[in-house]
OpenMM code with the backbone's topology and positions (N, CA, C; nanometers):
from openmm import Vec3, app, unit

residues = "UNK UNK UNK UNK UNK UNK UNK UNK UNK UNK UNK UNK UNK UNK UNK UNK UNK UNK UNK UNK UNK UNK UNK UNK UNK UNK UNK UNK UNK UNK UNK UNK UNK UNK UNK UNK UNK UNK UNK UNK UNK UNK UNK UNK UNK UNK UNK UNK UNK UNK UNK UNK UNK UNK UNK UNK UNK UNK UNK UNK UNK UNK UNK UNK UNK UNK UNK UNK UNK UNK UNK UNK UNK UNK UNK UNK UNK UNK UNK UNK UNK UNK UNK UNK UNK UNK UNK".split()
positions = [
    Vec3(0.0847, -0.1174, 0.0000),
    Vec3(0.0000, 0.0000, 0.0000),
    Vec3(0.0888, 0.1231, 0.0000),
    Vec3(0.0780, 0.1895, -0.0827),
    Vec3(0.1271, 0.3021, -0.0791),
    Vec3(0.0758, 0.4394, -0.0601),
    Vec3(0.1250, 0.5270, 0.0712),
    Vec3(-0.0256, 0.6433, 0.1277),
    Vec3(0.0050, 0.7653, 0.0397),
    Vec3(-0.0863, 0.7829, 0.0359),
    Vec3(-0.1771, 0.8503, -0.0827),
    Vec3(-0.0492, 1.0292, -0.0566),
    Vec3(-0.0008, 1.0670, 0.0563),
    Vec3(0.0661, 1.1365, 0.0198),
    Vec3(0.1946, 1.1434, -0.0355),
    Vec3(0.2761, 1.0531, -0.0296),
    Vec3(0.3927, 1.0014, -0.0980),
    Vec3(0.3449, 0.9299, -0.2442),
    Vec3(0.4388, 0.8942, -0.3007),
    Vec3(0.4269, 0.8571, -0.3830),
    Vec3(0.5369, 0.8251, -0.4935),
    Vec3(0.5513, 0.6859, -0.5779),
    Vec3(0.6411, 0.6178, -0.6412),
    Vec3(0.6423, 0.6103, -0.7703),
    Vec3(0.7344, 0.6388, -0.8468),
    Vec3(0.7840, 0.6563, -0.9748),
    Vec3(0.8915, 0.5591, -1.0274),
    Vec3(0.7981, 0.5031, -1.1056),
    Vec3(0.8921, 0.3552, -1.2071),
    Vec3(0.8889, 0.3783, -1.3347),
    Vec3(1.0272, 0.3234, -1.4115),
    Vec3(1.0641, 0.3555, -1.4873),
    Vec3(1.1141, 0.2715, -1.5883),
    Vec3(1.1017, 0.1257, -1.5080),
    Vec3(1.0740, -0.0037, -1.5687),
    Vec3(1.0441, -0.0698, -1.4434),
    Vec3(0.9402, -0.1754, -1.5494),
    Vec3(0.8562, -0.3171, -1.4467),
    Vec3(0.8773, -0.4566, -1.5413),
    Vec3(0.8814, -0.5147, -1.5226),
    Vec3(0.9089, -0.6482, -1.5892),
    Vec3(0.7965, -0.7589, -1.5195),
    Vec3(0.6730, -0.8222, -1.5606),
    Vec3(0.6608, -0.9476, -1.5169),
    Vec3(0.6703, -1.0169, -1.6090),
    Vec3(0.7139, -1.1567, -1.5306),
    Vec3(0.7765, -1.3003, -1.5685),
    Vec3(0.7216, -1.3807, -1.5428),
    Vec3(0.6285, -1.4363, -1.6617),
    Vec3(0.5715, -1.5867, -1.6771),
    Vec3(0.6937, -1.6661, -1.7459),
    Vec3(0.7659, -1.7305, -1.7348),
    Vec3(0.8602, -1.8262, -1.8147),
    Vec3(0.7372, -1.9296, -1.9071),
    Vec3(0.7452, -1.8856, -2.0333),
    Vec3(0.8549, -1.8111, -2.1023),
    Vec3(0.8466, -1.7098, -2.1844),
    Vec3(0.7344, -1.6438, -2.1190),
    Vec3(0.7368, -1.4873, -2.1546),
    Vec3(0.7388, -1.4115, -2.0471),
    Vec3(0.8089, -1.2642, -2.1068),
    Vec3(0.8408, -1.1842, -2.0325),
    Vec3(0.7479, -1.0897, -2.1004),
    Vec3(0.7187, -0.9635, -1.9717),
    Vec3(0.5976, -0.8502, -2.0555),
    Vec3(0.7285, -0.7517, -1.9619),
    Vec3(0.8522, -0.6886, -2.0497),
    Vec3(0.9081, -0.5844, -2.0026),
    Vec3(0.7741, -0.4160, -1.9952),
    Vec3(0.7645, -0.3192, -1.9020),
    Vec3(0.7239, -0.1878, -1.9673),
    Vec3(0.8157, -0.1522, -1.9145),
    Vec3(0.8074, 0.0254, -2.0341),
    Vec3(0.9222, 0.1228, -2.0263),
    Vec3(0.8813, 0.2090, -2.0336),
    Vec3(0.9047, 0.2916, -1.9501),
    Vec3(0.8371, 0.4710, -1.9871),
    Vec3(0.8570, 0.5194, -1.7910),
    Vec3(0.7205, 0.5501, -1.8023),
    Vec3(0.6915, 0.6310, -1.6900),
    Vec3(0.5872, 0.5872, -1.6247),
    Vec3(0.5841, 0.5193, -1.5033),
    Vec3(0.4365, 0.4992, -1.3882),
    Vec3(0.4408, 0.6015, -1.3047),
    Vec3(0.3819, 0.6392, -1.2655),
    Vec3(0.3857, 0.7186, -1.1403),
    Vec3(0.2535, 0.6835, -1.0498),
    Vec3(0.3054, 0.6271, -0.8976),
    Vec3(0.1695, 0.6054, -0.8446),
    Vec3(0.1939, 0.6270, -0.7300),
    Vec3(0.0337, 0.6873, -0.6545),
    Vec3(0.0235, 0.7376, -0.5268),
    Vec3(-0.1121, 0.8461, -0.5537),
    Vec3(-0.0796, 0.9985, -0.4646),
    Vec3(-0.2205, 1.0330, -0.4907),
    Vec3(-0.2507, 1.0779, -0.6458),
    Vec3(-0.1721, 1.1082, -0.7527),
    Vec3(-0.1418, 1.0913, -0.8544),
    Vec3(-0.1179, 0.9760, -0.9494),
    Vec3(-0.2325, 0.9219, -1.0416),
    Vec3(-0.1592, 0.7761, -1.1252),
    Vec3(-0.1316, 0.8231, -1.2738),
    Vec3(-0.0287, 0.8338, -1.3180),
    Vec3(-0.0072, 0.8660, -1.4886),
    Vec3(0.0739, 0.7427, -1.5182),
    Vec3(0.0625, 0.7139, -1.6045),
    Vec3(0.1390, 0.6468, -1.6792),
    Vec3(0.1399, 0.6645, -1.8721),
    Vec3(0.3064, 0.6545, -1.8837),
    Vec3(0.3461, 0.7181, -2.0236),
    Vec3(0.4394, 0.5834, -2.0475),
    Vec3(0.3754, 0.4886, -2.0841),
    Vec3(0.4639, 0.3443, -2.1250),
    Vec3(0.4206, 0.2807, -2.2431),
    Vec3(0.5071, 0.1719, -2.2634),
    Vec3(0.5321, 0.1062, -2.3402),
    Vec3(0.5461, -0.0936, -2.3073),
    Vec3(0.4644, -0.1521, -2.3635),
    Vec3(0.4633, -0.3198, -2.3353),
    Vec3(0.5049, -0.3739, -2.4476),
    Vec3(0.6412, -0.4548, -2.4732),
    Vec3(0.6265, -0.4961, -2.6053),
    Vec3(0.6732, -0.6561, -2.5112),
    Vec3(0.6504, -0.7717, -2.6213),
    Vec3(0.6897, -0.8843, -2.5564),
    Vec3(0.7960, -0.9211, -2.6504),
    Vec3(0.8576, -0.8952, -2.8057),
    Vec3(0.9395, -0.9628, -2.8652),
    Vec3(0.9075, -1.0681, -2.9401),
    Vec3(0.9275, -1.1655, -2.9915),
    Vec3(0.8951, -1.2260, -3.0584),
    Vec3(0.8667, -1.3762, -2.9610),
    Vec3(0.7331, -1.4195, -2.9846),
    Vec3(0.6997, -1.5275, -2.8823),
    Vec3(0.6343, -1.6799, -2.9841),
    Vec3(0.6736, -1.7731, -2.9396),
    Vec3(0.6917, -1.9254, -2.9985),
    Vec3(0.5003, -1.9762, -2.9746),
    Vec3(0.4634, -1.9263, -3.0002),
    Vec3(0.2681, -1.9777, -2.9212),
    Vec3(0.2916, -2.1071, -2.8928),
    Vec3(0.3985, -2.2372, -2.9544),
    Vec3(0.3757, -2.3348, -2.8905),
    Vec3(0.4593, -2.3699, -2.6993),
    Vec3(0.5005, -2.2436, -2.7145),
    Vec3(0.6018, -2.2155, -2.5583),
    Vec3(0.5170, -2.1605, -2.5040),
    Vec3(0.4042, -2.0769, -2.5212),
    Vec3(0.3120, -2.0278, -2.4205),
    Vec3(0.2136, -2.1638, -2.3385),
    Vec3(0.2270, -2.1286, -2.2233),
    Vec3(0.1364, -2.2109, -2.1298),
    Vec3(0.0387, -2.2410, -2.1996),
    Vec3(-0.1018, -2.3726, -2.1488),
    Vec3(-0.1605, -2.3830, -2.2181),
    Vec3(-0.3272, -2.2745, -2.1167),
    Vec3(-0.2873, -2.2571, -2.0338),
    Vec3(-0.3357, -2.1761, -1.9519),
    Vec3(-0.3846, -2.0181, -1.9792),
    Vec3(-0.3061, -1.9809, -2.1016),
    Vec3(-0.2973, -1.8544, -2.1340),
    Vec3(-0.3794, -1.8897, -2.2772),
    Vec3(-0.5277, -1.8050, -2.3189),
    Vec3(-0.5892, -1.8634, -2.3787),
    Vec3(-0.4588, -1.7776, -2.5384),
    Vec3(-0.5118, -1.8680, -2.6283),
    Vec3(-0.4428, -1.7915, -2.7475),
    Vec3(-0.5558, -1.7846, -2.8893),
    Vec3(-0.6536, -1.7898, -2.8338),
    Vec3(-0.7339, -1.7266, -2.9641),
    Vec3(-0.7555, -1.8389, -3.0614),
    Vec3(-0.6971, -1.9313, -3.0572),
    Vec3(-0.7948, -2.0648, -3.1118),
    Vec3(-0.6261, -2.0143, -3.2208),
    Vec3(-0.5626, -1.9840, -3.1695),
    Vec3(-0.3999, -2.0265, -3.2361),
    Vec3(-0.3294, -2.1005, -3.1525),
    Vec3(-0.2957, -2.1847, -3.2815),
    Vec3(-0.2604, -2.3169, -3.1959),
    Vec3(-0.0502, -2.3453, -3.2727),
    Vec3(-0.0145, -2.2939, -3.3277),
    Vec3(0.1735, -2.2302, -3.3878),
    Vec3(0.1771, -2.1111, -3.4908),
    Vec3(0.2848, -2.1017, -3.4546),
    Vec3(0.3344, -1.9864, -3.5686),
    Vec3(0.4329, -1.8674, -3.4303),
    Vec3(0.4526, -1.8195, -3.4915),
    Vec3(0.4998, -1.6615, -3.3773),
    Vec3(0.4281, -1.5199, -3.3739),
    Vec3(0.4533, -1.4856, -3.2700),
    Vec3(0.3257, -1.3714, -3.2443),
    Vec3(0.4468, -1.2442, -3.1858),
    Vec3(0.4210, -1.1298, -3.1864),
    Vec3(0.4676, -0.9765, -3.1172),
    Vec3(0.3980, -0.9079, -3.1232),
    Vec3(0.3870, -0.8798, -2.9300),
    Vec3(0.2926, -0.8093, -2.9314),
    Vec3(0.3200, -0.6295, -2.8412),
    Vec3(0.2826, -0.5146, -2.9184),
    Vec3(0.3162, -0.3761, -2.7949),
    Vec3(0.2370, -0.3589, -2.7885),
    Vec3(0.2002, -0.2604, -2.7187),
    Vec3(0.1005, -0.1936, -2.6101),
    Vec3(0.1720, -0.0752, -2.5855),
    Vec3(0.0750, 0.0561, -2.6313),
    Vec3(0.1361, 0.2094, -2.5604),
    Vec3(0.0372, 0.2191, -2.5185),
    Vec3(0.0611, 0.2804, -2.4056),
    Vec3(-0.0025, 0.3488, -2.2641),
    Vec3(0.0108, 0.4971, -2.2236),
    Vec3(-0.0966, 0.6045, -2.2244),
    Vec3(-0.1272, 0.7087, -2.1514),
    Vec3(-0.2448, 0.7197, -2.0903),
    Vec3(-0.1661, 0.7848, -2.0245),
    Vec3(-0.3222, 0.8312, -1.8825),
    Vec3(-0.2764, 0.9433, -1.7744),
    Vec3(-0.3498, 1.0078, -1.7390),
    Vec3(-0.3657, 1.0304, -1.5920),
    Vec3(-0.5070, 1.0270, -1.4654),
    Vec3(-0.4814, 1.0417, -1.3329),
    Vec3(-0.5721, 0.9995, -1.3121),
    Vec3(-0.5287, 1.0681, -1.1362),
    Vec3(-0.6293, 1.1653, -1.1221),
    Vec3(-0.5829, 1.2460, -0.9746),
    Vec3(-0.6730, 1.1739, -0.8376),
    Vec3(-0.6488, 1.1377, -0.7420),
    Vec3(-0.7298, 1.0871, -0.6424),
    Vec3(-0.8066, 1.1829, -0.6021),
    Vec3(-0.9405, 1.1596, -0.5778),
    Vec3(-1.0419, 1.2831, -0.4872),
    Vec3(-0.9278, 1.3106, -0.3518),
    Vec3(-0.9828, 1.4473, -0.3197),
    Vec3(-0.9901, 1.4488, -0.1968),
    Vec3(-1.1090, 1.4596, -0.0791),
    Vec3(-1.0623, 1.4215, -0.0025),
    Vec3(-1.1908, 1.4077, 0.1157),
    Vec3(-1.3136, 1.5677, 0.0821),
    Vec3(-1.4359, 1.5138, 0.0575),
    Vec3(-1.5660, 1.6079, 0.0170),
    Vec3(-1.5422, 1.6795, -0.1145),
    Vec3(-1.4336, 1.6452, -0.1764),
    Vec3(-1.4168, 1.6321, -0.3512),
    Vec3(-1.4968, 1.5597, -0.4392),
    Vec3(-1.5146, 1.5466, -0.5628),
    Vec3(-1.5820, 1.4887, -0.6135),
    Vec3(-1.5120, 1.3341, -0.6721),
    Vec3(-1.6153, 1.2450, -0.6124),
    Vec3(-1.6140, 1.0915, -0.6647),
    Vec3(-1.4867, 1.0983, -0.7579),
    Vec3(-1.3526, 1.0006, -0.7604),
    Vec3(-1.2743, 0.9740, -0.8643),
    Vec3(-1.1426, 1.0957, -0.8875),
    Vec3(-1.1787, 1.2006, -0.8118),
    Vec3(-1.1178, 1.3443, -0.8605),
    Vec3(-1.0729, 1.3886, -0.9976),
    Vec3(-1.0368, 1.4464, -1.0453),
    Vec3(-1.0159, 1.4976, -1.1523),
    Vec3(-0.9598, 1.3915, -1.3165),
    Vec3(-1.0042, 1.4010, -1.4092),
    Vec3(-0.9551, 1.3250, -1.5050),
    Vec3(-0.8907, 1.4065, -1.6354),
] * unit.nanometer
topology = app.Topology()
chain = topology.addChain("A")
for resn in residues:
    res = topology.addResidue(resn, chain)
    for name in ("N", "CA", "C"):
        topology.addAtom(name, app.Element.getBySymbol(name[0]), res)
């Protein structure tokens, strides 16, 4: 949990399913402030190496790459502010 007056700025995140990786790159910023200015790419991925857990769209081989860009911001209310605070 992180309190709402502080607040943390990343600049890379990586999660790791073996044997894909989802690196992002850019900018998170979270706390009473959430923006984010990123980027998800995975590289080039084997569909028969993906879990079988992870649905794949009724693809069943071949190779797939996939990005994802990301913007936003997103301000927390404050107490007798309005629902969501500012967008």
């Amino acid at each position: 949990m992180i309190p709402q007056a502080s607040g943390v700025l990343l600049d890379r995140l990586e999660l790791s399913v073996p044997p894909i990786r989802l690196p992002v790159k850019g900018k998170i910023q979270l706390g009473e402030r959430f923006s984010i200015d990123a980027a998800l790419s995975t590289g080039t991925l084997s569909l028969s190496r993906v879990p079988e857990w992870i649905a794949k769209g009724g693809f069943e081989a071949g190779n797939i790459e996939l990005s994802l860009d990301m913007k936003g911001r997103v301000s927390i209310g404050k107490p007798g502010g309005p629902p969501g605070g500012s967008r």
